[in-house]
TORKOL-4160 file (C-alpha; in steps of 0.2 Angstrom, whole numbers, padded with zeros to 4 digits, m for minus):
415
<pt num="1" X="0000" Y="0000" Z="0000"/>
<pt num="2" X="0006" Y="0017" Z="m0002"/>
<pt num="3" X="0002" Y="0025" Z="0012"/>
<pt num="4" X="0011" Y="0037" Z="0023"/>
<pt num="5" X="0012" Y="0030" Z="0040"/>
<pt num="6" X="0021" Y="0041" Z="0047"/>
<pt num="7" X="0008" Y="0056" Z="0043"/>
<pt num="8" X="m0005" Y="0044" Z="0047"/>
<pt num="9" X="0003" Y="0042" Z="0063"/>
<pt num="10" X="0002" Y="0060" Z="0069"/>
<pt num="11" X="m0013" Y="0062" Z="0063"/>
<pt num="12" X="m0020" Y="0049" Z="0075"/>
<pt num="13" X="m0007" Y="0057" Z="0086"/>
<pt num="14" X="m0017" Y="0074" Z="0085"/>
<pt num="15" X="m0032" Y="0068" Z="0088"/>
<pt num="16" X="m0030" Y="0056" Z="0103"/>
<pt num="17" X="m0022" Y="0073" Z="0111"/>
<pt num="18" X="m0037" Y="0081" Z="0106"/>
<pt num="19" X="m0048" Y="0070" Z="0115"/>
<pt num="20" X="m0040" Y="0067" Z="0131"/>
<pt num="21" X="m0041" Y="0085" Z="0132"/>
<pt num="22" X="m0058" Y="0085" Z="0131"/>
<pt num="23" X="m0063" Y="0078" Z="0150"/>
<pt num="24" X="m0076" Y="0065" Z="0148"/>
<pt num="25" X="m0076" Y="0058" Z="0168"/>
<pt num="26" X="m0089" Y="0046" Z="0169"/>
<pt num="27" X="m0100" Y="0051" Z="0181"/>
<pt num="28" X="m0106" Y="0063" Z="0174"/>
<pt num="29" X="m0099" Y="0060" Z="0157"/>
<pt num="30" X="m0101" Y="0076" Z="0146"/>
<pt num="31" X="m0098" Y="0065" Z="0130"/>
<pt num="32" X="m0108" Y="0078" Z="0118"/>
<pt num="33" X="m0089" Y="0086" Z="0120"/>
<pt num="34" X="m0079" Y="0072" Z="0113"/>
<pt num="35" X="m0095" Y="0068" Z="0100"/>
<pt num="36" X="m0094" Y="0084" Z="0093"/>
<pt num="37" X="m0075" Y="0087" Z="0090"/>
<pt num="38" X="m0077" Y="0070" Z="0081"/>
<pt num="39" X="m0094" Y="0075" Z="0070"/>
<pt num="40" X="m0083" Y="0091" Z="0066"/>
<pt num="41" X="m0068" Y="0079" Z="0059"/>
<pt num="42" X="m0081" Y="0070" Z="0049"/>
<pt num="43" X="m0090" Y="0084" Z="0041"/>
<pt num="44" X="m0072" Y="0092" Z="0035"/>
<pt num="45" X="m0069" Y="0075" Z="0026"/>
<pt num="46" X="m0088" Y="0077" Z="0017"/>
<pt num="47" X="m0095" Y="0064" Z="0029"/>
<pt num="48" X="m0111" Y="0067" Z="0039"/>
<pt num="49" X="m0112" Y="0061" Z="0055"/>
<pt num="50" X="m0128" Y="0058" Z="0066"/>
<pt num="51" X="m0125" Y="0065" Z="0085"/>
<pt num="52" X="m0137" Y="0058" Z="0096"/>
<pt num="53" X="m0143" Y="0065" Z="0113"/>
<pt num="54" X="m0147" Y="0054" Z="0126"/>
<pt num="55" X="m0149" Y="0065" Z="0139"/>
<pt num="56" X="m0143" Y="0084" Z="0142"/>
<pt num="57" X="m0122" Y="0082" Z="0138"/>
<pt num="58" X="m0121" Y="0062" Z="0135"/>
<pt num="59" X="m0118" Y="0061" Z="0116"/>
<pt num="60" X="m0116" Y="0049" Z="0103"/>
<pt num="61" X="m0108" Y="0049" Z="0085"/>
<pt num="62" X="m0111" Y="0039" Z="0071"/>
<pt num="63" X="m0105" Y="0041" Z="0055"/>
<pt num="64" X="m0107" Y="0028" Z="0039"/>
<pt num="65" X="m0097" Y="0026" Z="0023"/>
<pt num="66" X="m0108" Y="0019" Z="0010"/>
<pt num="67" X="m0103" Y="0002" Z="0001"/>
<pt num="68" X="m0111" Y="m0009" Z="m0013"/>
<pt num="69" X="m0119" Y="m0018" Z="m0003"/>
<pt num="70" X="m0110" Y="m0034" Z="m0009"/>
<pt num="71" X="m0109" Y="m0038" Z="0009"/>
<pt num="72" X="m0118" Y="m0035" Z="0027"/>
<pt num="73" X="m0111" Y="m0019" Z="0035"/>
<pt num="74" X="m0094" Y="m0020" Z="0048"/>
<pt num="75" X="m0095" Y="m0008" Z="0063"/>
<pt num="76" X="m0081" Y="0001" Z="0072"/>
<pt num="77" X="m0086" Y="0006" Z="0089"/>
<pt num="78" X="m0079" Y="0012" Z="0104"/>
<pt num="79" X="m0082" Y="0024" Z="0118"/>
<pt num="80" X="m0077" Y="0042" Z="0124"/>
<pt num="81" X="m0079" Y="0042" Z="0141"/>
<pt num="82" X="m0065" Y="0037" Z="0156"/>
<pt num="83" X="m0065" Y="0034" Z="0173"/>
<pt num="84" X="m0060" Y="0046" Z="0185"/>
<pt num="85" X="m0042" Y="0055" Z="0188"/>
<pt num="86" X="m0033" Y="0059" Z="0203"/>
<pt num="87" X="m0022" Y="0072" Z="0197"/>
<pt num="88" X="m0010" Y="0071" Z="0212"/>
<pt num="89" X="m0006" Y="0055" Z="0210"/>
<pt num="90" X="m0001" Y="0056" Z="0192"/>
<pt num="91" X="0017" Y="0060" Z="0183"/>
<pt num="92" X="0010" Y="0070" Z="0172"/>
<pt num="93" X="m0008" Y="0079" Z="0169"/>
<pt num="94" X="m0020" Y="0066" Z="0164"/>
<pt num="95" X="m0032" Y="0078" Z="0153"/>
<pt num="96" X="m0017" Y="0089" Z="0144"/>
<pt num="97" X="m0012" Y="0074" Z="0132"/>
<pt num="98" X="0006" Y="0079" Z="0133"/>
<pt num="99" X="0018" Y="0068" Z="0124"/>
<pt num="100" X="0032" Y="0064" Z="0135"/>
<pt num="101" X="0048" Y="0048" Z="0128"/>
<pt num="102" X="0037" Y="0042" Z="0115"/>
<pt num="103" X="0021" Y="0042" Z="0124"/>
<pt num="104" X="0007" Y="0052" Z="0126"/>
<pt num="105" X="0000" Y="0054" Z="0144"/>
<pt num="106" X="m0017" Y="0057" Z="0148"/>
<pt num="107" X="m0033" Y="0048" Z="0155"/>
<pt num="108" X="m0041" Y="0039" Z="0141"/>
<pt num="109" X="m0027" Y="0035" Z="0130"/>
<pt num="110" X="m0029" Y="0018" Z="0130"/>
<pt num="111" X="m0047" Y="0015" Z="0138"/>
<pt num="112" X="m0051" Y="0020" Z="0125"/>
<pt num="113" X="m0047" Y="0037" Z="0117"/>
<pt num="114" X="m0035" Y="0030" Z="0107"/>
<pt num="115" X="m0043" Y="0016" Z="0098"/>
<pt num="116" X="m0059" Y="0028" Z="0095"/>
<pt num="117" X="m0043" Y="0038" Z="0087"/>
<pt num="118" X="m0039" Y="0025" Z="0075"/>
<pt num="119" X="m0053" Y="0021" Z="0072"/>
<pt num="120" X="m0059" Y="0038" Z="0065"/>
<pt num="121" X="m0044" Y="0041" Z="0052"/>
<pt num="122" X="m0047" Y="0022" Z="0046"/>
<pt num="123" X="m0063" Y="0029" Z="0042"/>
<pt num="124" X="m0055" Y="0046" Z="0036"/>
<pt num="125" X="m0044" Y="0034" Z="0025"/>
<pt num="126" X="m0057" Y="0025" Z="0015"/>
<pt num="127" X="m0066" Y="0042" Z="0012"/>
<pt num="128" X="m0051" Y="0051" Z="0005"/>
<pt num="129" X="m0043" Y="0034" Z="m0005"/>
<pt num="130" X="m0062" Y="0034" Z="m0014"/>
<pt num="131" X="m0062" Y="0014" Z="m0017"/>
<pt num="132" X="m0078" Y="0005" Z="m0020"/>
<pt num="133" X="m0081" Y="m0003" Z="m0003"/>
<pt num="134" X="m0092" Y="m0019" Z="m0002"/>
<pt num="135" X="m0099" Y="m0017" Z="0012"/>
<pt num="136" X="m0106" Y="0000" Z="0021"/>
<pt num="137" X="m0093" Y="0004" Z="0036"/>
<pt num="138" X="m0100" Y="0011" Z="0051"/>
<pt num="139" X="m0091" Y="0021" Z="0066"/>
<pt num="140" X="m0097" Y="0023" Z="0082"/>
<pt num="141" X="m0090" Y="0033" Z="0095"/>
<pt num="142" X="m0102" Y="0032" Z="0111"/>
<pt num="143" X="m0105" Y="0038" Z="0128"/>
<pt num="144" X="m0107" Y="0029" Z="0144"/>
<pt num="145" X="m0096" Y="0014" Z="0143"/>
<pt num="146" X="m0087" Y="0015" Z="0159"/>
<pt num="147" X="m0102" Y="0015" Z="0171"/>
<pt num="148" X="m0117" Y="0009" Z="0159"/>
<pt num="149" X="m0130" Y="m0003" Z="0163"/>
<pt num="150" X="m0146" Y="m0008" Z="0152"/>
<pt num="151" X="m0152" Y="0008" Z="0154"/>
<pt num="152" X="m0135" Y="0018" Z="0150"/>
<pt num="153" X="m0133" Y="0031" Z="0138"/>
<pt num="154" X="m0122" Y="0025" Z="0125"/>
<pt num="155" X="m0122" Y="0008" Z="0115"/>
<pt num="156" X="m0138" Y="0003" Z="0127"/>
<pt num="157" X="m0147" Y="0018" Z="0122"/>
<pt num="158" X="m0143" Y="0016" Z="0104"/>
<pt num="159" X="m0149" Y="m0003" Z="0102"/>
<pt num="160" X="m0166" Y="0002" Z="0110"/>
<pt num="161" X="m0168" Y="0016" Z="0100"/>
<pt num="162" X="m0158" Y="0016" Z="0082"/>
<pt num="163" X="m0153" Y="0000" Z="0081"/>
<pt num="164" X="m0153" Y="0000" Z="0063"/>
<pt num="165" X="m0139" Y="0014" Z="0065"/>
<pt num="166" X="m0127" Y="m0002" Z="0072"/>
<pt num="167" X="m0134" Y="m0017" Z="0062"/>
<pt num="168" X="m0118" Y="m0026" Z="0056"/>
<pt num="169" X="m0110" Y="m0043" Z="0052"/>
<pt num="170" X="m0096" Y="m0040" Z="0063"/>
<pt num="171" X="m0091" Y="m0025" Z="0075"/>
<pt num="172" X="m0073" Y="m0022" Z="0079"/>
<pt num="173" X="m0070" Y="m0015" Z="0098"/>
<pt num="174" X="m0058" Y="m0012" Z="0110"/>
<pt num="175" X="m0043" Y="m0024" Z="0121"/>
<pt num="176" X="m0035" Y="m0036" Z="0107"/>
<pt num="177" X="m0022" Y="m0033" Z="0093"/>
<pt num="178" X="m0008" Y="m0028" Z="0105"/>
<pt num="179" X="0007" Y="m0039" Z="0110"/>
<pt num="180" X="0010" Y="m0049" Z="0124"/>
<pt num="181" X="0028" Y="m0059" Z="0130"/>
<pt num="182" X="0027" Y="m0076" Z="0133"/>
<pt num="183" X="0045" Y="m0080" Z="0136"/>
<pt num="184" X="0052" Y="m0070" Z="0120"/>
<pt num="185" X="0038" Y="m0076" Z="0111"/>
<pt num="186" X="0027" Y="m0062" Z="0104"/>
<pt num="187" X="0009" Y="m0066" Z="0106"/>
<pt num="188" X="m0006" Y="m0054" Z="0100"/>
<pt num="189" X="m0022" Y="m0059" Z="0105"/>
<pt num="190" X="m0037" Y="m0056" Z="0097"/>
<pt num="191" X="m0052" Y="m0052" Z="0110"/>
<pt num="192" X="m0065" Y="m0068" Z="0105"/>
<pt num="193" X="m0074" Y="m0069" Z="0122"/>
<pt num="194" X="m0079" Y="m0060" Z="0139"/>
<pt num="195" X="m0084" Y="m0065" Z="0153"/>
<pt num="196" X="m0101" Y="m0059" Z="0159"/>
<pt num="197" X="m0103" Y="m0049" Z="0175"/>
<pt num="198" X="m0112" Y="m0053" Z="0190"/>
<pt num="199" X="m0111" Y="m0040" Z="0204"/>
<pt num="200" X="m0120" Y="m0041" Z="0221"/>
<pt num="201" X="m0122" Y="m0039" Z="0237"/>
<pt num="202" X="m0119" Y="m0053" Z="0250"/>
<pt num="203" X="m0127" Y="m0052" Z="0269"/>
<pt num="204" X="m0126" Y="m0060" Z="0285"/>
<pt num="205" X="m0138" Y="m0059" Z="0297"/>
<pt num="206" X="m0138" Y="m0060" Z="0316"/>
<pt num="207" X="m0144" Y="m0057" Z="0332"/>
<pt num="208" X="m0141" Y="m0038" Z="0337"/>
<pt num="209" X="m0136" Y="m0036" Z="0357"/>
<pt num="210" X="m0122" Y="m0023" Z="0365"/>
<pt num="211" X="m0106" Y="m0026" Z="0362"/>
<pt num="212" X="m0099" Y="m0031" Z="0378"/>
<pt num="213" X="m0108" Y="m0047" Z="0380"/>
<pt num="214" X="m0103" Y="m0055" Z="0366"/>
<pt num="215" X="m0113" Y="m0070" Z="0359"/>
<pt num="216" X="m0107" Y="m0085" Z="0344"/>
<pt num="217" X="m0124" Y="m0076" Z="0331"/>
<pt num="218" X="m0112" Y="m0061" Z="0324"/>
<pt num="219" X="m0115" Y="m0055" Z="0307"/>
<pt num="220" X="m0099" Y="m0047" Z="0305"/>
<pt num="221" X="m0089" Y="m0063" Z="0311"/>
<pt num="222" X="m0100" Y="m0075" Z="0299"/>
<pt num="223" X="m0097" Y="m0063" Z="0287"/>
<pt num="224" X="m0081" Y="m0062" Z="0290"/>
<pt num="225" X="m0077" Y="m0079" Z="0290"/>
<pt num="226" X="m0087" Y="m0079" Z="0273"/>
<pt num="227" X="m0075" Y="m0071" Z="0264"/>
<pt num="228" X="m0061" Y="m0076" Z="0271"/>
<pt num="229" X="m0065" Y="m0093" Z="0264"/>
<pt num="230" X="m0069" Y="m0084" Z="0248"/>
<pt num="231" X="m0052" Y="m0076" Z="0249"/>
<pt num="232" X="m0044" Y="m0095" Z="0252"/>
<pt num="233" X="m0055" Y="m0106" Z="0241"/>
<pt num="234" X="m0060" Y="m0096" Z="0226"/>
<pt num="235" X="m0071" Y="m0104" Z="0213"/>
<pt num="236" X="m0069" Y="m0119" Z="0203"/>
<pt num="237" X="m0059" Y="m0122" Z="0188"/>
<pt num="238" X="m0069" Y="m0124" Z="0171"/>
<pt num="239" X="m0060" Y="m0122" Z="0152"/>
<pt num="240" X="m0071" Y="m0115" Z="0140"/>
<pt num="241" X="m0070" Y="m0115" Z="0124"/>
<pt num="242" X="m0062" Y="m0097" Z="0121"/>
<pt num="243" X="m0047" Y="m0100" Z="0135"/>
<pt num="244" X="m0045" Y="m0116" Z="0126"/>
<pt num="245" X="m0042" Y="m0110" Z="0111"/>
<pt num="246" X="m0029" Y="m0096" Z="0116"/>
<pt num="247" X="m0019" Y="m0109" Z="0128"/>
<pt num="248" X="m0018" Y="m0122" Z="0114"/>
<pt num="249" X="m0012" Y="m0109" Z="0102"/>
<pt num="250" X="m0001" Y="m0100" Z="0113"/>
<pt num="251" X="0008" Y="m0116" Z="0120"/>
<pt num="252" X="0011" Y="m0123" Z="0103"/>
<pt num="253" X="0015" Y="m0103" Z="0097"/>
<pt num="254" X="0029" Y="m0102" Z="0111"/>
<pt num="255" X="0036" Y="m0121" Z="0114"/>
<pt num="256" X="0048" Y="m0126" Z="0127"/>
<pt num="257" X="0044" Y="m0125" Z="0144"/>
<pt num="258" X="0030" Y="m0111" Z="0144"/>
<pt num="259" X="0023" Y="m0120" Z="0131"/>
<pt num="260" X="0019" Y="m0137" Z="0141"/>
<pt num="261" X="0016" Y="m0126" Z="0156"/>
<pt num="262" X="0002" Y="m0120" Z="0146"/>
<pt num="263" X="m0004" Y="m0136" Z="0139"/>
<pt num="264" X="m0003" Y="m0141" Z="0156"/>
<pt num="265" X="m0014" Y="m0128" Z="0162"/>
<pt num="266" X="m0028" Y="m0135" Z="0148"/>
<pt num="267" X="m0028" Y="m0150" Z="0157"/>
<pt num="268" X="m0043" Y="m0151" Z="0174"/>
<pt num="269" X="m0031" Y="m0164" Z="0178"/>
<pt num="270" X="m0014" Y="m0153" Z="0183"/>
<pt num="271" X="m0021" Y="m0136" Z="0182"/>
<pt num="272" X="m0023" Y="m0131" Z="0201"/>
<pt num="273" X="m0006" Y="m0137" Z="0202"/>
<pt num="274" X="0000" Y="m0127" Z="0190"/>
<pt num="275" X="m0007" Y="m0110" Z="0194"/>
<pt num="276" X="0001" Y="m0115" Z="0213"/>
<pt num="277" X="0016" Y="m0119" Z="0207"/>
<pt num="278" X="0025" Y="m0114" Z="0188"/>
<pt num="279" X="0012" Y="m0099" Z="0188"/>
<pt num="280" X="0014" Y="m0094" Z="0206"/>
<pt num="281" X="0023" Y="m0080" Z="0206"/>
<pt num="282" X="0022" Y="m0078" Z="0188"/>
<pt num="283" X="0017" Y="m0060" Z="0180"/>
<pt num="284" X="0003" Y="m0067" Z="0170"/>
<pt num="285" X="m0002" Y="m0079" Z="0181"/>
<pt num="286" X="m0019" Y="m0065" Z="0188"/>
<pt num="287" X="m0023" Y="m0068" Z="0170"/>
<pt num="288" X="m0023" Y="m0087" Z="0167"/>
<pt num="289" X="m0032" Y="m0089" Z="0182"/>
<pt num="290" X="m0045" Y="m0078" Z="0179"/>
<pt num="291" X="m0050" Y="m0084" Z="0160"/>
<pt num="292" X="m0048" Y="m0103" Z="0169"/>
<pt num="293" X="m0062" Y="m0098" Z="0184"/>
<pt num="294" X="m0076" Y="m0088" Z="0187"/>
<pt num="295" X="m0072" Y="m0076" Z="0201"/>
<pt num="296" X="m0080" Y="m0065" Z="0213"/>
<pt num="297" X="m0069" Y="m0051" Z="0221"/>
<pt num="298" X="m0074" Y="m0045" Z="0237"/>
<pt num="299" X="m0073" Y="m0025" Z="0234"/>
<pt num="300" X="m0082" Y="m0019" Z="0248"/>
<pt num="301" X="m0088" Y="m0021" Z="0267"/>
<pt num="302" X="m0099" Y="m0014" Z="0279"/>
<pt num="303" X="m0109" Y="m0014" Z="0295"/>
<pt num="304" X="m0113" Y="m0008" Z="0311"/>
<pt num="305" X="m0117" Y="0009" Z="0316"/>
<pt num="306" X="m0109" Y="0009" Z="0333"/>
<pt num="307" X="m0094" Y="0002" Z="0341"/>
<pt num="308" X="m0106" Y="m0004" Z="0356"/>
<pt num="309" X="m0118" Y="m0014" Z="0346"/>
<pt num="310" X="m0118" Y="m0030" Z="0337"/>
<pt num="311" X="m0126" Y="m0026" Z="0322"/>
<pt num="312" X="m0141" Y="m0037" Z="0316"/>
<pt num="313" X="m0135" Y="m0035" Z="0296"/>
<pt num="314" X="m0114" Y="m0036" Z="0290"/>
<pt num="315" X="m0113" Y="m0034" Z="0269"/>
<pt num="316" X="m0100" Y="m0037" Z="0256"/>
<pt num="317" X="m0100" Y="m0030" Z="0239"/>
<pt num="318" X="m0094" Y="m0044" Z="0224"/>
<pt num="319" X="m0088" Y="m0041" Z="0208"/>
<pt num="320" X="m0093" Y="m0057" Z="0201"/>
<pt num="321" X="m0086" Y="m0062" Z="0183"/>
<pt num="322" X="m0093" Y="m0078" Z="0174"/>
<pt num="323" X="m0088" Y="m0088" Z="0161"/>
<pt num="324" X="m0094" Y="m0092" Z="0144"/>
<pt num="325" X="m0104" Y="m0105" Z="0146"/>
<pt num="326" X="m0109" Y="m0102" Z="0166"/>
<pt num="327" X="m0125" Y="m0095" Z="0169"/>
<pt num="328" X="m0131" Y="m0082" Z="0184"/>
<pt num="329" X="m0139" Y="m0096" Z="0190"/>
<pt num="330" X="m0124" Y="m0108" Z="0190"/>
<pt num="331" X="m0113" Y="m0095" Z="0197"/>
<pt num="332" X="m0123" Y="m0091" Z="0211"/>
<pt num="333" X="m0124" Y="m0109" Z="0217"/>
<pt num="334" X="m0106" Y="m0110" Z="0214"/>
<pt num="335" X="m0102" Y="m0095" Z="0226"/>
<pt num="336" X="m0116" Y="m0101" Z="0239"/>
<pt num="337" X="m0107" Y="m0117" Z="0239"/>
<pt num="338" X="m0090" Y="m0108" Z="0245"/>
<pt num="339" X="m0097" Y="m0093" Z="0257"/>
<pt num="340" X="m0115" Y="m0102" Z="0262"/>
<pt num="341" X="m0128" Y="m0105" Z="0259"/>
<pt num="342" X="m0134" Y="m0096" Z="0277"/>
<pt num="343" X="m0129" Y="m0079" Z="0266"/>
<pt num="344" X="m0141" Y="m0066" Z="0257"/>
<pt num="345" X="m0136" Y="m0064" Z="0238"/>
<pt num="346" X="m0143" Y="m0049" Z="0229"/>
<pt num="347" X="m0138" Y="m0046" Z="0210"/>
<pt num="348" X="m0135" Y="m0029" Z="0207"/>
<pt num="349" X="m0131" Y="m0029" Z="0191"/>
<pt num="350" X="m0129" Y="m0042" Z="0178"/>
<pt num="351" X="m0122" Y="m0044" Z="0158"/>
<pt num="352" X="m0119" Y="m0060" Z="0151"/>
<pt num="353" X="m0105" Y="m0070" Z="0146"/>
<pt num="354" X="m0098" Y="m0066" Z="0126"/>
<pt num="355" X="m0092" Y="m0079" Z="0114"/>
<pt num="356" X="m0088" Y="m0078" Z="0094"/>
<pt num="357" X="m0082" Y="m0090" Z="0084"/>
<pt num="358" X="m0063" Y="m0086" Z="0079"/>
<pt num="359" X="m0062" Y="m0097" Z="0065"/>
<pt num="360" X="m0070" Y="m0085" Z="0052"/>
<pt num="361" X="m0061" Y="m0076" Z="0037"/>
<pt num="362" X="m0064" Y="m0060" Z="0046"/>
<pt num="363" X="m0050" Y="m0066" Z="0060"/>
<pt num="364" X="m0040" Y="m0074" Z="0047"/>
<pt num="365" X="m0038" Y="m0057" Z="0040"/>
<pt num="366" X="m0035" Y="m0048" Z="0056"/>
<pt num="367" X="m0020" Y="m0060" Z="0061"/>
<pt num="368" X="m0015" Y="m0058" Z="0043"/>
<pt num="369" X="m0014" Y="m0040" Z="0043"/>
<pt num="370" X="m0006" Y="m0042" Z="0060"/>
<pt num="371" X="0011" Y="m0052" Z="0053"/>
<pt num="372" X="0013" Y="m0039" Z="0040"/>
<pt num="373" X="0016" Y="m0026" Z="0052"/>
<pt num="374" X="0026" Y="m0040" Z="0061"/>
<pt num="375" X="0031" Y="m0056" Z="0054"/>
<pt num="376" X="0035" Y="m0063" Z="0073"/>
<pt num="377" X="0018" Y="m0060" Z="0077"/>
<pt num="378" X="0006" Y="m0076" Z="0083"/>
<pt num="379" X="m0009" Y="m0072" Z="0084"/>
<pt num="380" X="m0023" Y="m0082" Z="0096"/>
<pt num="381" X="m0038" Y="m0081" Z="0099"/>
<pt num="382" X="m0042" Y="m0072" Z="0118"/>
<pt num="383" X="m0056" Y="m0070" Z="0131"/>
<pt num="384" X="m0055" Y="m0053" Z="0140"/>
<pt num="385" X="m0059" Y="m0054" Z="0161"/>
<pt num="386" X="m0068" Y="m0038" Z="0161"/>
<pt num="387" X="m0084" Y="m0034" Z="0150"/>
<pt num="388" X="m0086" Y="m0020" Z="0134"/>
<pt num="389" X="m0100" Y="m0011" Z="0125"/>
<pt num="390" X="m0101" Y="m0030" Z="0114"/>
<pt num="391" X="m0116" Y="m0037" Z="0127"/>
<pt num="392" X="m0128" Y="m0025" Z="0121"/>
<pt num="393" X="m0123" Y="m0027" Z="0103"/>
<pt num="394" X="m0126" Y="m0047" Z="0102"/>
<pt num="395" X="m0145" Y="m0046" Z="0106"/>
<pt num="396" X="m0144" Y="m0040" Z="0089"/>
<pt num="397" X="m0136" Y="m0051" Z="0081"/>
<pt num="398" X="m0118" Y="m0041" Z="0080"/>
<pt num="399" X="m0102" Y="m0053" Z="0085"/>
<pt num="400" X="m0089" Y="m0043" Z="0093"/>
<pt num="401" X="m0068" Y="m0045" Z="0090"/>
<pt num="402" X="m0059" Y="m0033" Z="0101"/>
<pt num="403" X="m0046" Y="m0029" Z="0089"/>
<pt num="404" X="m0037" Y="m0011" Z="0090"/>
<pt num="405" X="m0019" Y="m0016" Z="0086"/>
<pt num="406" X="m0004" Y="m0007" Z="0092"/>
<pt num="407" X="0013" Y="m0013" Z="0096"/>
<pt num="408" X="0019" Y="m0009" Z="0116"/>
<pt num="409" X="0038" Y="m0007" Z="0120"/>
<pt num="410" X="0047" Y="m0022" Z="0130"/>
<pt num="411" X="0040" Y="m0023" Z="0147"/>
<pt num="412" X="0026" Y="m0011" Z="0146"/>
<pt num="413" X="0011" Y="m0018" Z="0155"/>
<pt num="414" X="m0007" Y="m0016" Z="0147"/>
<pt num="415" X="m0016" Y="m0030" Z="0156"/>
């Protein structure tokens, strides 16, 4: 191709700074900012792009490129907003974008400003290249990621009420495409699956009496003792289909030693062993256990109102993630079976488990497009431990990759 990377890149360059400047905390959001800078960009280029209110300052921007319609549409999404800053706490400013060693700084800049940045000139590049496209292209840029729920203001919204606007064969998202070291080998997953969240509240109930005559019916000691065993056990191991496929893949990718250590882990067999001892200490080993296990994280306690009483009621809040193939259900009993089943469980907030075939031309061409750029590269298939805007796409029939391909330098953590 004869393209100018190098303009290209600071082009994206310009525009991540642009964004990160442009402070879209989530809560409260204020999205319209980001959705307009990006609606502006379009209309320079001669597209026209849709921005879509959801409530006073969350917005939304979709632009479409318009193909033969040979082909079903592909959608590039991603959203605008971030999680808060603590300025104090940071090396440089997180919302001045400042480039700094080869890097720009700034809240954002890879959750997920950056991709949304890519993203937009890709779109800007079919526009200005003028080649018939098969297929309509969509971009999406959207509010409310960080903090959504069904009734969010970003992709949510936009599937109750335009979903004709992201009907797609594919959509291409955020976390995959970057590279990962597995002992020198360099491994670029491909984001296939994600586990489904379950969050809630767990209670204890006692008997409440003054603290100075204390009694064996204590809420915040069965509590307690709840999740400390929690903390000791964890959940059970299961291998689904997309952590299979990444292990396999990756083991026969790398060879040697980490490669049977991760055919290893594959097996039910010597798994546990393996997580206690070739993992143990092992950088990615928070990783392998979480796309092996479904996990609930205690992120939360509380109880009492006064040092003097024993409180009838001790909570704990859980960040509960399931596996494809584990339902609410199923993971409920699973945790009952570890902290009790003389425990209140309220689900707060639920979103189910993701999975898509990787064995489709559309990943064969992403891992393709991947060894150009590097001919090292092997590419797997992955299954991301948190959760993305792709659960509210797949009621519709939309299949997600997370795909937003970058190349890190040696020892740079993005997990």
């Amino acid at each position: 191709m004869d393209l100018n990377w190098p303009a290209l890149s600071a082009e994206i360059v310009r525009h991540l700074q642009a964004l990160i400047r442009l402070e879209t905390v989530n809560p409260p959001g204020n999205e319209l900012l980001a959705a307009e800078y990006l609606a502006g960009v379009l209309r320079a280029e001669g597209l026209e792009p849709l921005v879509l209110e959801s409530a006073p300052g969350r917005g939304n921007v979709i632009a479409r490129l318009k193909g033969a319609g040979e082909a079903p549409p592909l959608l590039l999404y991603g959203h605008t907003d971030v999680v808060p800053a603590e300025p104090a706490h940071w090396t440089r400013p997180p919302f001045a974008g400042e480039e700094h060693a080869g890097f720009i700084w700034g809240r954002g800049a890879l959750d997920m400003k950056g991709s949304v940045a890519q993203q937009l000139v890709v779109c800007l590049l079919l526009k200005r290249r003028g080649r018939p496209l098969k297929r309509d292209v969509i971009f999406a840029a959207t509010a409310d990621e960080e903090v959504g729920g069904e009734d969010g203001k970003g992709v949510a919204w936009l599937v109750k009420r335009h979903p004709d606007l992201l009907r797609a064969e594919f959509g291409l998202t955020e976390a995959g495409g970057y590279n990962m070291d597995f002992a020198g080998t360099p491994i670029y997953p491909i984001q296939v699956a994600e586990k489904g969240t379950v969050w809630l509240k767990v209670r204890a109930h006692g008997r409440p009496a003054h603290a100075s005559q204390p009694h064996a019916d204590n809420s915040v000691v069965r509590l307690a003792r709840a999740v400390a065993d929690l903390g000791r056990h964890g959940l059970a191991y299961h291998l689904c289909d997309a952590a299979a496929g990444m292990l396999s893949a990756t083991a026969a990718a790398v060879g040697g030693e980490m490669g049977h250590w991760l055919s290893e882990l594959a097996d039910p067999r010597y798994a546990e062993d393996m997580l206690r001892g070739a993992f143990h200490d092992h950088p990615l080993r928070p990783m392998l256990a979480a796309i092996t296990h479904n996990t609930a994280t205690p992120t939360g306690l509380s109880a009492g109102y006064k040092t003097n009483v024993i409180p009838a009621v001790a909570e704990a809040v859980i960040d509960g993630r399931n596996l494809p193939g584990t339902s609410t259900a199923d993971f409920l009993a699973e945790l009952r079976a570890v902290m009790g089943a003389d425990l209140d469980y309220e689900v707060t907030l639920e979103s189910p488990p993701l999975q898509t075939s990787h064995q489709t031309p559309l990943f064969q061409l992403m891992a393709e497009a991947l060894r150009r750029h590097d001919p090292r590269a092997q590419v797997v298939p992955y299954m991301m431990t948190g959760a993305t805007d792709a659960k509210y796409l797949a009621p519709l029939g939309v299949p997600s990759y997370g795909f937003a391909p970058i190349q890190l330098p040696p020892g740079f953590d993005f997990m």
